[in-house]
N, C-alpha and C positions, 0 to 999 in steps of 0.2 A: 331330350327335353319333354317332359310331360304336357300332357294337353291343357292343364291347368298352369303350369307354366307360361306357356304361348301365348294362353288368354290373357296373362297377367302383362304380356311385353307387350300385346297388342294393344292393351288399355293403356300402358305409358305413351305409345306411338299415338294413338288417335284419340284419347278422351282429353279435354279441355280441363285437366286433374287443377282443383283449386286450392289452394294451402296458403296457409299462413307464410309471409314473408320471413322472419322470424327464425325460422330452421337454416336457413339460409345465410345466417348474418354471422360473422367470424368474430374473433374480440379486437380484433383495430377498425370494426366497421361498427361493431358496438361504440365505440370510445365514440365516432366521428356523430353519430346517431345523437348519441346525450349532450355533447355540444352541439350540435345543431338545434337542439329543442330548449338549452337553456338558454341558449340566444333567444331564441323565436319568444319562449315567456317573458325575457326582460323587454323586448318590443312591446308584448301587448301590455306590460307592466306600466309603460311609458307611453302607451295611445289609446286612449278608450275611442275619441271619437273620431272622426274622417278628418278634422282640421288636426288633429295632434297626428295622426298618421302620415298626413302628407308631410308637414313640416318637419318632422324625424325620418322621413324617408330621402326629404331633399338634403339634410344632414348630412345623412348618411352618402346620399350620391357625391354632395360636394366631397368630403371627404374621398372621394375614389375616383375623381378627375373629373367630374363632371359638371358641363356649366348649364347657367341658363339659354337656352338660345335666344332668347332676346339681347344676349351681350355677345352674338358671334355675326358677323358680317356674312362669311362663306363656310360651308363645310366641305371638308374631303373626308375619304374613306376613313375610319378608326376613330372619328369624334363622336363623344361621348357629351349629350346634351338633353336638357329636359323641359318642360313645361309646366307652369303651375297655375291652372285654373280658378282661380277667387279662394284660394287658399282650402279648397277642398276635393279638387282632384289633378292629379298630377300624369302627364304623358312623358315617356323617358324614349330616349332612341340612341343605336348607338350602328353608324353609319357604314352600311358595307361595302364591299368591292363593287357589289353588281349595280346598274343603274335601276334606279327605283320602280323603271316602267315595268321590270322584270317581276318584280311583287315585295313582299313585307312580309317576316315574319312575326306576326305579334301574339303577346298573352296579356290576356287583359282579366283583371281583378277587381272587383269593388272595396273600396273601403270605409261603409258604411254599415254598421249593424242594427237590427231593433234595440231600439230604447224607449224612453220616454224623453218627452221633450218641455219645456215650460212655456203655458199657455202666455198670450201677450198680457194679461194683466194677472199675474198668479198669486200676488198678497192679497191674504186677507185675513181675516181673527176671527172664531166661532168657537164657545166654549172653553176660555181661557187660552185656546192655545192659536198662534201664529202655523198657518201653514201653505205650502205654496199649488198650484192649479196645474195639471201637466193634462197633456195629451199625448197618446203613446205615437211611436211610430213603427211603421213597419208589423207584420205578422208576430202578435204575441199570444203567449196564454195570460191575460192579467191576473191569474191568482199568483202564478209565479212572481209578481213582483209586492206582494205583500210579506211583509213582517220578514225582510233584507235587509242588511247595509247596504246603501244606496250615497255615494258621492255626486255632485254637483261639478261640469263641467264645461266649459267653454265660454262667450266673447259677448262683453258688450260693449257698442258700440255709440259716442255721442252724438249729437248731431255737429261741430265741430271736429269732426274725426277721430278722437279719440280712441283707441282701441285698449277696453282693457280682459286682460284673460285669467279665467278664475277655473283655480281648480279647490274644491274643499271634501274632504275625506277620505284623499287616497294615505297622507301619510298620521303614522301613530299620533301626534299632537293636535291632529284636525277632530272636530267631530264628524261623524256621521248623521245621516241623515235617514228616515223610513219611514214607508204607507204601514199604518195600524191595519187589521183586522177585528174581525169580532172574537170573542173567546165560544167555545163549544157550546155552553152551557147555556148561551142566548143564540146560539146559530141554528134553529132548528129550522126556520125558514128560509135562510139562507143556504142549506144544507140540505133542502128538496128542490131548488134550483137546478138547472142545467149547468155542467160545469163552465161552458160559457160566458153564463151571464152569473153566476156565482158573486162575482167583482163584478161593479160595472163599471165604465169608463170614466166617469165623473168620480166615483171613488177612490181613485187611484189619486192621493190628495198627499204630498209630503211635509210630513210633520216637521218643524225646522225652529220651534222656540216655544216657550212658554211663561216667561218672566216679563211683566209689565212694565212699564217706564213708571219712574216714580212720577206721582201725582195725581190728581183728578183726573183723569182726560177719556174718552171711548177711545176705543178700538188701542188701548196701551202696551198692549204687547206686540199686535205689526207694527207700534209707534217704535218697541223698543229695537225690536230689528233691523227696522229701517235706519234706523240710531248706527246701528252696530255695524250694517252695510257700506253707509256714508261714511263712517271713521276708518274701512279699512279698503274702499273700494271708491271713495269720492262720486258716491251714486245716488241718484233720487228715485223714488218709488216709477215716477215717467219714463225712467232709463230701462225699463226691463222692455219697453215698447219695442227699441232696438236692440236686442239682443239676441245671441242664440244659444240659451243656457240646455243641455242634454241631463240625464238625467242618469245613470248607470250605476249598476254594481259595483261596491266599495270592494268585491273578494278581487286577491291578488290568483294571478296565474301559478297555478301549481301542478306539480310532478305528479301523479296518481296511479296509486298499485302498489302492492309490495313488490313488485318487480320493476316498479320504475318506468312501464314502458307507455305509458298515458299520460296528455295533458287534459287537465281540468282549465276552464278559463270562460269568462265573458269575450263574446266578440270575435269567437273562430270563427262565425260566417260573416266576414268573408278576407277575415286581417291574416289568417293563417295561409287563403292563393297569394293575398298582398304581399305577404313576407315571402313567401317562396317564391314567388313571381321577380321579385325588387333581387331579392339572393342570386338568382340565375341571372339577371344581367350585368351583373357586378365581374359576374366572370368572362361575360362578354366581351371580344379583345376587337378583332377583324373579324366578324363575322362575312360571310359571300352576301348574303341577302341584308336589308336595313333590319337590326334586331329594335320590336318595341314593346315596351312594358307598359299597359295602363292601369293607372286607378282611381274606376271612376266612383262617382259618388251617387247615391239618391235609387240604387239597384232598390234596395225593398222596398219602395215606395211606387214602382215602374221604373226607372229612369230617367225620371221627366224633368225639366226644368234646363237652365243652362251650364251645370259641373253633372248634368244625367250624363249617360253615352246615348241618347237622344237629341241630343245638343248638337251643332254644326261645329263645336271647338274641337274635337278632335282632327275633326276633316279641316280647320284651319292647323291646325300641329303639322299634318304634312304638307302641305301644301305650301308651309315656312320651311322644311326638309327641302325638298325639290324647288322652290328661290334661292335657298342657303347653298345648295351644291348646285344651282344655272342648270336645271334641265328643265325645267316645266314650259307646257305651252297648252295651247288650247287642247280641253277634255284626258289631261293626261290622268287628273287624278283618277275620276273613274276608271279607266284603264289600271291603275297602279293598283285600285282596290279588287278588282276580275281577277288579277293572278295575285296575289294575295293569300296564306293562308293563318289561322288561328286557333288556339288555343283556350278556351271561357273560361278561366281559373275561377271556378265556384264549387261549392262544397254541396257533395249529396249525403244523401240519411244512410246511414251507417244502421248494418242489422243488429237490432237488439233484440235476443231473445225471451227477455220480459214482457216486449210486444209484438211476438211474433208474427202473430197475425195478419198484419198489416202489411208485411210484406211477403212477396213471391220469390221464393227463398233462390231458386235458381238464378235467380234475374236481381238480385241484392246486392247492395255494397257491402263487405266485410270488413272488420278494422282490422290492421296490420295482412293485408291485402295489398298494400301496394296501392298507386294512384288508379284514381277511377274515372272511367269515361261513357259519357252518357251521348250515345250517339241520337235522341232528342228525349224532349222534354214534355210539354204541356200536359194537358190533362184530358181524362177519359180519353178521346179519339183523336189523344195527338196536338185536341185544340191551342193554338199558340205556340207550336212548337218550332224549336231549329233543328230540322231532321238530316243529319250530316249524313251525305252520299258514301256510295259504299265505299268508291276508290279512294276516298278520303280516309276513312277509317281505314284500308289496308296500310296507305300513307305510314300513319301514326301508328301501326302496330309492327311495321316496320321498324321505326323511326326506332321504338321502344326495348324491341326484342335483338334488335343488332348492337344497341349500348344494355340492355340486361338490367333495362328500368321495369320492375315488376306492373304490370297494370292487370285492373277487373273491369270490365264492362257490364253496366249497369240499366236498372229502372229506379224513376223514385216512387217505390211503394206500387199496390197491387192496381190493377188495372182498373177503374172505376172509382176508387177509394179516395186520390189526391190530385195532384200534380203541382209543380211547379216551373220557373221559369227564371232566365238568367239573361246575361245581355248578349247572348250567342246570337238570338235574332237579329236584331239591329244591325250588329257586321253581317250578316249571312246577306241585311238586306239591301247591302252595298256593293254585295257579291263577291267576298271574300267566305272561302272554306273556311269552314267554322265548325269545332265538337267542344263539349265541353268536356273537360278534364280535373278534376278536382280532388278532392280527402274525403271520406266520407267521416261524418259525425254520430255523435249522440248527443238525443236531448235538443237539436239546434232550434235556434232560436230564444233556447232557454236562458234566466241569466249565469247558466252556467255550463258550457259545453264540454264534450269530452271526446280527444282526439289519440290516433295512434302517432308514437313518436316514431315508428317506420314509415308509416304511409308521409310522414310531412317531410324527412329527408330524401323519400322514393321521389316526391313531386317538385322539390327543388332540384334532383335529378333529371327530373323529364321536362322540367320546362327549360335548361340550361342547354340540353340536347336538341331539341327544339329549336333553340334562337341562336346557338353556334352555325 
């Protein structure tokens, strides 16, 4: 064997060789691959926001044995039950051998994306045309959501309880909806701005009518709408005070590449862990440890409120586990949550080399890499981060490489440049082992994302291995 030889086996033996998944993937693993992803788009097809995710998620569980646990007296080992938070985030468990005080294995996912959301009084008419008042949420670029199809989604609510749910623009008979821009030709001021402030937030105004009500009257074209609203929604202009109307992309989730091997879609961060997260428990039978699946709500906002994972509703979810199976007693759940360990199903920036810059290429998420694990997060020095211990991370690279789940360990973006953050904290600060493990993206946050279809069936692998 030649010297350059040697060199070459000794690089297989000890370099940390990166490669695409891809080379790797047979043609009955292909087949499995494209079904799994044309599943995963008719999901997102079917949920744009956190309340349509949950309620097609509990669907879907009922369908596969699973109940409420509000409707179960006791549990023993192999029950399959779930929780449903104010109809925007849902906690699943599915009850093992071992006694709870032994720990949990859970993944938890957000299912809530940026959007825009409608201001509490969003009619008004300016310049012939009716249009409505949003405030965005979450981390956006607001040029991006100019001059879009943009559908209209979600719940208003009477003050007699009524609840009604509106979805307008997702199908071909619906109109669409969208924020105007300026044309080039008058943007010359707009166009020495910071990209930024390019858009500004009050700008972001969706156009929604423009034909008056007949007669004399002011303000006749929100008169007309409001017309049009009340005839198919039994609603008055005071009804949008209670409501929670969301604001999103009309594009459907689609296939991307002449090769097939990409999804395009609204909403991969963070409904793409959600799915693969909700998938891996579905296979969950008799797991040894309690398997749990969450999906919370209100992540890109912080967490905050009470369907956040900042909220005490989770820690009331087990705490109804350990009543439902007669083991709980004084300070156990702390205890339950110390041996404890987790998964933070959320999604990292994925390297594009159009912007390469921006990231540290060594230390980068790659798409069709396999799932990706970000042993912490925050920014510049770490600030805000959940810094998973090392034994921890051998744990899961274990856990990975003995079932032949491809994973990358990552940063998001160059050192001083970004950071962000996920709800790995929060469990960490209950003292349950916490990394986060995720798909890396392109574009995220944008209303249009772009995912590998290996990485998303890698990570419905690794979290299914995980919670067995």
């Amino acid at each position: 064997m030649s010297e350059g030889t040697k060199g070459e086996e000794l690089k297989k033996e000890l370099f940390n060789i990166k490669k695409t998944g891809w080379n790797d993937v047979d043609e009955m693993q292909m087949a499995d691959i494209q079904k799994f992803a044309d599943e995963y788009m008719y999901f997102l097809n079917h949920g744009k926001t956190e309340r349509e995710i949950i309620e097609n998620s509990v669907e879907i569980l009922e369908k596969n044995g699973f109940v409420n646990i509000e409707n179960k007296e006791r549990l023993e080992e192999g029950d399959r039950v779930f929780y449903i938070n104010r109809g925007k985030s849902l906690y699943v468990a599915v009850v093992g051998k071992q006694a709870m005080e032994n720990g949990l294995n859970i993944v938890g996912a957000h299912a809530d994306s940026p959007r825009l959301d409608l201001k509490p009084n969003p009619l008004y008419e300016d310049g012939g045309f009716a249009l409505l008042k949003t405030h965005y949420y979450g981390g956006i670029k607001k040029y991006q959501w100019t001059t879009i199809p943009l559908a209209i989604h979600g719940v208003i609510v009477k003050p007699d309880g009524e609840k009604i749910k509106v979805t307008i623009g997702e199908n071909e008979e619906d109109p669409i909806f969208t924020i105007t821009d300026l044309l080039p030709h008058l943007a010359q001021e707009q166009m020495e701005k910071k990209l930024s402030n390019g858009i500004e937030g009050e700008a972001l105004n969706l156009l929604v009518g423009s034909i008056p009500y007949d007669g004399e009257t002011a303000e006749a074209v929100k008169l007309n709408i409001l017309k049009i609203l009340n005839e198919k929604y039994g609603i008055k202009e005071i009804d949008f005070l209670s409501s929670e109307l969301e604001i999103v992309p009309a594009f459907k989730a689609r296939t991307l590449g002449f090769d097939r091997s990409m999804v395009a879609a609204y909403g991969q961060d963070d409904k793409i862990c959600a799915y693969t997260s909700l998938r891996a428990i579905l296979d969950v039978q008799h797991p040894e440890k309690t398997a749990i699946c969450i999906l919370a709500d209100k992540e890109e906002i912080g967490s905050m409120g009470n369907t956040g994972m900042e909220s005490h509703v989770f820690d009331y979810f087990v705490t109804e586990l350990l009543n439902k199976k007669g083991e709980n007693r004084v300070n156990l759940l702390e205890k339950v949550f110390c041996k404890s360990q987790m998964l933070s199903a959320d999604v990292d920036a994925g390297f594009d080399p159009t912007y390469a810059s921006v990231s540290e290429q060594n230390n980068a998420a790659f798409l069709g890499r396999g799932i990706g694990l970000n042993k912490y997060t925050g920014a510049r020095g770490k600030s805000g981060a959940s810094d998973a211990n090392a034994e921890y991370v051998a744990k899961i690279r274990k856990l990975f490489e003995e079932n032949n789940i491809k994973y990358q360990v990552s940063e998001l973006g160059r050192v001083d440049l970004g950071g962000g953050g996920t709800i790995a904290y929060i469990l960490a600060n209950k003292g349950i082992d916490v990394i986060d493990c995720g798909i890396p993206v392109l574009s995220m946050h944008a209303p249009y994302e772009v995912t590998s279809k290996y990485d998303i069936y890698t990570a419905y692998r690794g979290y299914k291995a995980f919670l067995v």
